[in-house]
C-alpha positions in Angstrom: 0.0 0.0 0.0 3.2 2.4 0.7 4.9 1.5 -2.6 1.4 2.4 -4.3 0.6 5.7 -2.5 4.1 6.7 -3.3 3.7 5.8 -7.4 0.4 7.5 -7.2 1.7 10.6 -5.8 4.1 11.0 -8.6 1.4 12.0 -10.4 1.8 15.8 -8.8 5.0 16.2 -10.9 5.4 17.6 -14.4 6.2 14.9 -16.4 9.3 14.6 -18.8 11.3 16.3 -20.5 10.8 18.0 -16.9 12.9 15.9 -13.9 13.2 16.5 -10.4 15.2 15.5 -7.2 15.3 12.5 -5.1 14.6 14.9 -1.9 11.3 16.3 -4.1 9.8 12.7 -4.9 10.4 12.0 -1.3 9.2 15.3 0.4 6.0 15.2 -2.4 5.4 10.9 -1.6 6.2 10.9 1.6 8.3 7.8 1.4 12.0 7.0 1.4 14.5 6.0 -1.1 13.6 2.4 -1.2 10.2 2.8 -2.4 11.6 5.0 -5.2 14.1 2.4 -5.9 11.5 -0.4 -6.5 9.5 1.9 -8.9 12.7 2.8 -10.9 13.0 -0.8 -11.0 9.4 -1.6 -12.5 10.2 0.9 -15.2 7.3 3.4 -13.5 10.0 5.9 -12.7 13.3 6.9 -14.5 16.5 8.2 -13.7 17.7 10.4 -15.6 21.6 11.3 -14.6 21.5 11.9 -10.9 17.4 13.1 -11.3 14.2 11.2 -11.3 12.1 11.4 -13.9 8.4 10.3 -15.3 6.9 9.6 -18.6 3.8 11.3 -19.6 2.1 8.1 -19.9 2.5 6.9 -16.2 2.3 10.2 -15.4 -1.1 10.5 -16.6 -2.2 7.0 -15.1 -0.9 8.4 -11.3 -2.5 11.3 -11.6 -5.9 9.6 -12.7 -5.5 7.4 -9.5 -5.2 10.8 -7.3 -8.3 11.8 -8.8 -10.2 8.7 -8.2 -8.8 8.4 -4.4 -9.4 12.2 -3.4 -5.9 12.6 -3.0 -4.9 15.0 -6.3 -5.3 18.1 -3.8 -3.2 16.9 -1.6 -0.5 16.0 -3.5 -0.4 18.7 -5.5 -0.4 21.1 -2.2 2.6 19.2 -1.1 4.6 19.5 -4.5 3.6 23.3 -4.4 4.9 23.5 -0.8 8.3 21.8 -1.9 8.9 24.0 -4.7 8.1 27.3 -3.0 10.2 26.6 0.1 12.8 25.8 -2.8 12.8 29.3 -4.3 12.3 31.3 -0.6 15.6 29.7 0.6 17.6 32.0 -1.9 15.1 33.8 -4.8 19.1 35.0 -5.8 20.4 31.9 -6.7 19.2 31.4 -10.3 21.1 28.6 -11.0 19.2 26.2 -8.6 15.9 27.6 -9.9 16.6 27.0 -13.4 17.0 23.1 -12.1 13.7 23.5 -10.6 11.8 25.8 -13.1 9.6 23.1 -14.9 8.3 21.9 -11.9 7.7 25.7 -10.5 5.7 26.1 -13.5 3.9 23.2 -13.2 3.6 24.0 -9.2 1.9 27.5 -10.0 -0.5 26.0 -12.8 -2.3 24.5 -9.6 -1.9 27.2 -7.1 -5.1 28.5 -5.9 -5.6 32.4 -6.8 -5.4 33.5 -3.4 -2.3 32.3 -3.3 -0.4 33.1 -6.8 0.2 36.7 -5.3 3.5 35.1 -2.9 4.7 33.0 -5.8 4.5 36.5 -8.3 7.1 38.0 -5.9 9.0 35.0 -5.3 10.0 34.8 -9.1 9.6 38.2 -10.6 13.5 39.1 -10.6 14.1 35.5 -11.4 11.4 36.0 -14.9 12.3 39.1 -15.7 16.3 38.4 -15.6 16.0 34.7 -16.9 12.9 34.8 -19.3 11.3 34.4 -21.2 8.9 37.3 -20.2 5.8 35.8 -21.9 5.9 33.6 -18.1 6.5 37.2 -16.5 3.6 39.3 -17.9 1.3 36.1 -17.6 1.7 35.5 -13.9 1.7 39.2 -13.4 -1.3 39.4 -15.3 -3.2 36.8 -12.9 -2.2 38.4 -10.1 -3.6 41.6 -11.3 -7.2 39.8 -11.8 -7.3 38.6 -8.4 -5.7 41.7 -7.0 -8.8 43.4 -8.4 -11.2 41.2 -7.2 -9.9 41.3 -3.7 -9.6 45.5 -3.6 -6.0 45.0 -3.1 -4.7 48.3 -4.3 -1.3 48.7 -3.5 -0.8 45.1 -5.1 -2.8 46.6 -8.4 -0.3 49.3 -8.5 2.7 47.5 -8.1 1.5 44.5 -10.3 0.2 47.4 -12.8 3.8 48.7 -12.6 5.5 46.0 -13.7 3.3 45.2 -16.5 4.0 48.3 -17.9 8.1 47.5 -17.5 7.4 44.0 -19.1 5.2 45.6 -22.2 8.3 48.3 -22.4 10.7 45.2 -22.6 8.9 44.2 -25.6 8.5 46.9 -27.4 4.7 47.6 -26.7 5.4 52.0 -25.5 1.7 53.0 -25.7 0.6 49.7 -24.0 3.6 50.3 -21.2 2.3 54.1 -20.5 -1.2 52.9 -20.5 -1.0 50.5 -17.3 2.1 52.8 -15.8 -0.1 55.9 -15.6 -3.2 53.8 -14.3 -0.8 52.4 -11.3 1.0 56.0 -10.6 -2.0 57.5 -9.1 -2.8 54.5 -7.1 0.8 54.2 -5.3 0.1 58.0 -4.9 -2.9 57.1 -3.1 -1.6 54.8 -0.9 1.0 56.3 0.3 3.9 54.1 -1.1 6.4 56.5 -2.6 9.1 54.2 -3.2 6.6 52.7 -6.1 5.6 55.5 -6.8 9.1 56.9 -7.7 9.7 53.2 -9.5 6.6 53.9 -12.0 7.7 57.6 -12.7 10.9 56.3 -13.4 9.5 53.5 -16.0 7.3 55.8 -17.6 11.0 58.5 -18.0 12.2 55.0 -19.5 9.0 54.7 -22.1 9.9 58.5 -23.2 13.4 57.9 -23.6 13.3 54.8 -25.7 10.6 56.5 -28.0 12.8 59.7 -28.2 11.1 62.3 -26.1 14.3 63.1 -23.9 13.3 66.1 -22.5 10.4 64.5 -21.7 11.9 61.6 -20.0 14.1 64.0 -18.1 11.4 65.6 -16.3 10.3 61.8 -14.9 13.7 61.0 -13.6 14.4 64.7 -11.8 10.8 64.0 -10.4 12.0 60.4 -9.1 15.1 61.2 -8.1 14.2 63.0 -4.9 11.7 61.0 -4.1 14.2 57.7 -4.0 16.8 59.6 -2.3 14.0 60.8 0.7 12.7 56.8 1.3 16.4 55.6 1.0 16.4 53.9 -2.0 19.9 53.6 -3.3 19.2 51.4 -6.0 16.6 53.0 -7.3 18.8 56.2 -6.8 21.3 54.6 -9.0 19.1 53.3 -11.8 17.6 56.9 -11.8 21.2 58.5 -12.7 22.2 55.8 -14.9 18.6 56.4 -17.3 19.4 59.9 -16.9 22.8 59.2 -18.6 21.3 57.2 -21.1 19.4 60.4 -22.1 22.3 62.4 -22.3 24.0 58.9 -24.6 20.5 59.5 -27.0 21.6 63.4 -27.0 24.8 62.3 -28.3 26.2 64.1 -25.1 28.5 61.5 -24.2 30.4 63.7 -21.5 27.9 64.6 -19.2 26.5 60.9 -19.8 29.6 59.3 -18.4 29.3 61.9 -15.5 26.1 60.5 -14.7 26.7 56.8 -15.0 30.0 57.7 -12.9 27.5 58.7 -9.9 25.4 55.8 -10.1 28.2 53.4 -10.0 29.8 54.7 -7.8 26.1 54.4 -5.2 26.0 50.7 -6.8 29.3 50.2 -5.3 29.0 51.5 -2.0 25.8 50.0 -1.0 25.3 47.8 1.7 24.1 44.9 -0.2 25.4 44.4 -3.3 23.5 44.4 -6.6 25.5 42.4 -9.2 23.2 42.4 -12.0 22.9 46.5 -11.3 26.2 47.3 -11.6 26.7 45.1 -14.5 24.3 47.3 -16.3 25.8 50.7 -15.2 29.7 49.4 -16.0 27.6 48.4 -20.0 26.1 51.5 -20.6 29.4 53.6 -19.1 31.4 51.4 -22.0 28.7 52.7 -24.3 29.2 56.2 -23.1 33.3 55.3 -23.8 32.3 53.8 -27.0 30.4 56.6 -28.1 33.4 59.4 -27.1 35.7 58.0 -29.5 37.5 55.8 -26.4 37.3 52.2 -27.6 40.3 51.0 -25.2 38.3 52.2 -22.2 35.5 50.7 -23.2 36.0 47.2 -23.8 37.2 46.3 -20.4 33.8 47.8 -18.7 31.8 45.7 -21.2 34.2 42.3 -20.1 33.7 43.4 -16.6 29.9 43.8 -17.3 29.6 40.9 -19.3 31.0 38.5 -16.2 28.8 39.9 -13.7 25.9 39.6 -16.1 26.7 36.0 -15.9 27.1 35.6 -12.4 24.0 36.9 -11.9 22.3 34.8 -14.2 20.7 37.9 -16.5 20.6 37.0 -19.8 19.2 40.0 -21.6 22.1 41.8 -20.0 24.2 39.4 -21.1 23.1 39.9 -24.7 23.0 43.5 -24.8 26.4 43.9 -23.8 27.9 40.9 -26.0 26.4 43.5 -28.8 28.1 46.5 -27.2 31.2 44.4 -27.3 30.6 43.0 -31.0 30.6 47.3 -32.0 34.1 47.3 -30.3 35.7 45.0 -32.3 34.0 45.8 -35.5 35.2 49.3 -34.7 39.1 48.2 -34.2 38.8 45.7 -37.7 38.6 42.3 -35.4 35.5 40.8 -37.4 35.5 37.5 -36.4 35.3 38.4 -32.7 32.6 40.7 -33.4 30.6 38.3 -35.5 31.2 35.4 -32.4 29.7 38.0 -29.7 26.5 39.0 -32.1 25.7 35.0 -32.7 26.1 34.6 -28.8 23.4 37.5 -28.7 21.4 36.6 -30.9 21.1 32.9 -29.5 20.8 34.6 -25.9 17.8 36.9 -27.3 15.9 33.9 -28.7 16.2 32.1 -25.5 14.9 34.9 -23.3 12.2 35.8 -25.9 13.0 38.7 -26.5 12.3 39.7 -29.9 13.4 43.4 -31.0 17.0 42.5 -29.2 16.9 39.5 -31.8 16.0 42.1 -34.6 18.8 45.0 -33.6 21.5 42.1 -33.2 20.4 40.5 -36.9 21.1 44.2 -38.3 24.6 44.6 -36.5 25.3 40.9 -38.1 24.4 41.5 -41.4 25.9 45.3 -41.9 29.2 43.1 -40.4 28.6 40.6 -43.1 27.9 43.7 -45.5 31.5 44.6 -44.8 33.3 41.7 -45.2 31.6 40.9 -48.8 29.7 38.5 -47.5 26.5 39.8 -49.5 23.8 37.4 -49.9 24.5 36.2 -46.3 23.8 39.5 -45.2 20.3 39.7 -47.1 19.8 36.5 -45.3 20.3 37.9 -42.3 18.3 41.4 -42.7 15.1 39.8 -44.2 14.9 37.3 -40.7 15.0 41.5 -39.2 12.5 42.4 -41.1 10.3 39.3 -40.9 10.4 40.0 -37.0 8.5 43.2 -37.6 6.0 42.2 -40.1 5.1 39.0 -38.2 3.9 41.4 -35.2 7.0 39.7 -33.3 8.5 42.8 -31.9 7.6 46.6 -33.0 9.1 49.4 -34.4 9.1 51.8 -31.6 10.5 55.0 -33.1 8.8 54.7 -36.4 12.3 54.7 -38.6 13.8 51.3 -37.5 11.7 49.2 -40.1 12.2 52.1 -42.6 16.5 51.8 -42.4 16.0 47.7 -42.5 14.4 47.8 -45.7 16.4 50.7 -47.2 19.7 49.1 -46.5 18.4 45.4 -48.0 17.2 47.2 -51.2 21.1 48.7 -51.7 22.2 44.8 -50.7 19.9 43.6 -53.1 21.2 46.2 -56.0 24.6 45.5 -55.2 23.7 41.6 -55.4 21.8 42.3 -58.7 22.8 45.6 -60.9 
């Protein structure tokens, strides 16, 4: 009866490709290693490496047997348990999430709605730093339902806010404003300026990245006091840094690098450390470099970025810098390095999901083609760009981006054929 109540409860888990750990079979069946032994045995459970696994087929049969015993609840409460006290002992350490993600996401397919809130804030860094963000702006998006439902308005706001980064992320501007100007006035209401300065800092980011700098200047000097009054240094520092990257779109590269100075320098003094934050500020402070004509001061900031980016598991940093890096080389006639850090992008973008990072890095690739002759590659390479666009796969947020893609493949095109 042990052995059967244990194969039954495997029927909780997400089944393969998806694996999980001896301790989770055991913590989720509440049996010991020997029953999982004479399962593996009968070919009803599988190890894969030094994880369990279980076929769909079984899987399906164990989870029927939960649902004709009562027990399906119960299980599944116990496999949520597991994976949540999983991600609460350290929602830093990426690595051992990404061992557990399958199972998280199966975990929060079954989680009741009262209780999806905790798991939204459990993960969100991890989403929004590992991808892909369509798991992101979904969660967040159930959340927001039930937040509604249950008058919780702070929790709208902040859930609100973060949509509005997410839709940002992926190129949606008039979609990000929408939801960040419906959460401002709510976090004003309640009281919590620290979110408050947070959403008048995303919506400076939504002006910026569709050219409105002055614009986008008058958010940041408006959130900037308001994170240095609650104490936020990091929100201090990623004010400064966006208000460098202004100055970087004003081709002011001078009094960018003064800013980004400032903010790294906060980054680095804080109490507790924020890797993936500094990793951003020492990238866009090589872009700054880049930009001033100083390609030998740049390149180590980006190799410095670029490793912290990894330690910290944040792939879209990871990508955007690999870019910044590919521009260096290009710049100093090293091709072949530039062309390895654009594919690394470009395979980084499509992993995360993000699609107008997969666009910009097919354009750096094929003008880098372009150069070295390699002509009909680089048409390849500019019509998967343009497909991106016209598939509704990412947008074209300052109305010109589409416009240069297709002017430069029609001079690749007349080159190709005269």
């Amino acid at each position: 009866d042990a052995e059967t109540a244990a194969f039954d409860a495997l029927g909780a888990f997400a089944p393969k490709p998806a694996a999980f750990s001896r301790e989770a079979a055991e913590a989720v069946c509440i049996t010991k290693g020997r029953f999982l032994r004479h399962l593996v045995n009968r070919n009803l459970l599988e190890v894969a490496g030094d994880r369990l696994a279980i076929h769909q087929v079984t899987a399906n049969l164990a989870r029927k047997r939960l649902e004709e015993t009562k027990q399906l609840d119960v299980a599944q409460s116990r496999h949520a348990t597991f994976y949540f006290s999983l991600v609460n002992e350290d929602q830093g350490d990426w690595r051992r999430i990404d061992g557990a993600y399958d199972q998280i996401h199966w975990a929060w397919k079954h989680v009741e709605d009262d209780e999806c809130l905790k798991w939204i804030w459990a993960l969100h860094e991890y989403q929004m730093r590992r991808g892909p963000l369509t798991d992101y702006i979904a969660w967040h998006q159930r959340g927001h339902t039930w937040a509604r439902v249950s008058r919780r308005r702070m929790e709208v706001a902040r859930l609100l806010s973060n949509l509005g980064r997410a839709s940002l992320e992926e190129r949606h501007p008039e979609e990000a404003m929408s939801l960040l100007v419906e959460s401002l006035p709510i976090s004003h209401e309640q009281g919590d300026r620290r979110w408050e300065a947070k959403t008048l800092n995303s919506i400076g980011d939504v002006y910026r990245k569709t050219g409105h700098p002055d614009e986008a200047l008058a958010k940041y000097e408006e959130a900037l006091p308001i994170r240095r009054d609650v104490g936020d240094r990091a929100g201090e520092a990623a004010t400064l840094n966006n208000m460098g990257l202004v100055y970087l779109n004003k081709e002011q590269p001078k009094d960018a690098i003064e800013y980004l100075h400032n903010a790294l320098q906060i980054r680095r003094e804080m109490p507790k450390h924020d890797p993936a934050g500094e990793a951003r500020t020492l990238s866009d402070l090589g872009k700054a470099y880049y930009d001033d004509g100083r390609l030998s001061d740049a390149l180590p900031l980006f190799e410095e970025a670029f490793s912290k980016m990894q330690d910290a598991g944040h792939r879209y940093g990871q990508a955007m810098t690999l870019n910044h890096m590919g521009e260096v080389y290009r710049s100093e006639g090293q091709p072949s390095e530039a062309q390895q850090c654009y594919e690394q992008a470009l395979s980084i973008y499509r992993v995360f999901g993000h699609r107008s990072g997969e666009a910009l890095t097919l354009w750096y690739i094929a003008f880098l083609l372009h150069v070295l002759d390699h002509t009909p590659e680089a048409i390849t390479r500019l019509r998967e760009a343009i497909t991106l666009f016209h598939d509704g796969l990412t947008r074209d947020v300052d109305g010109n981006t589409i416009a240069r893609y297709e002017q430069f493949l029609q001079q690749l095109q007349s080159q190709t054929n005269p």
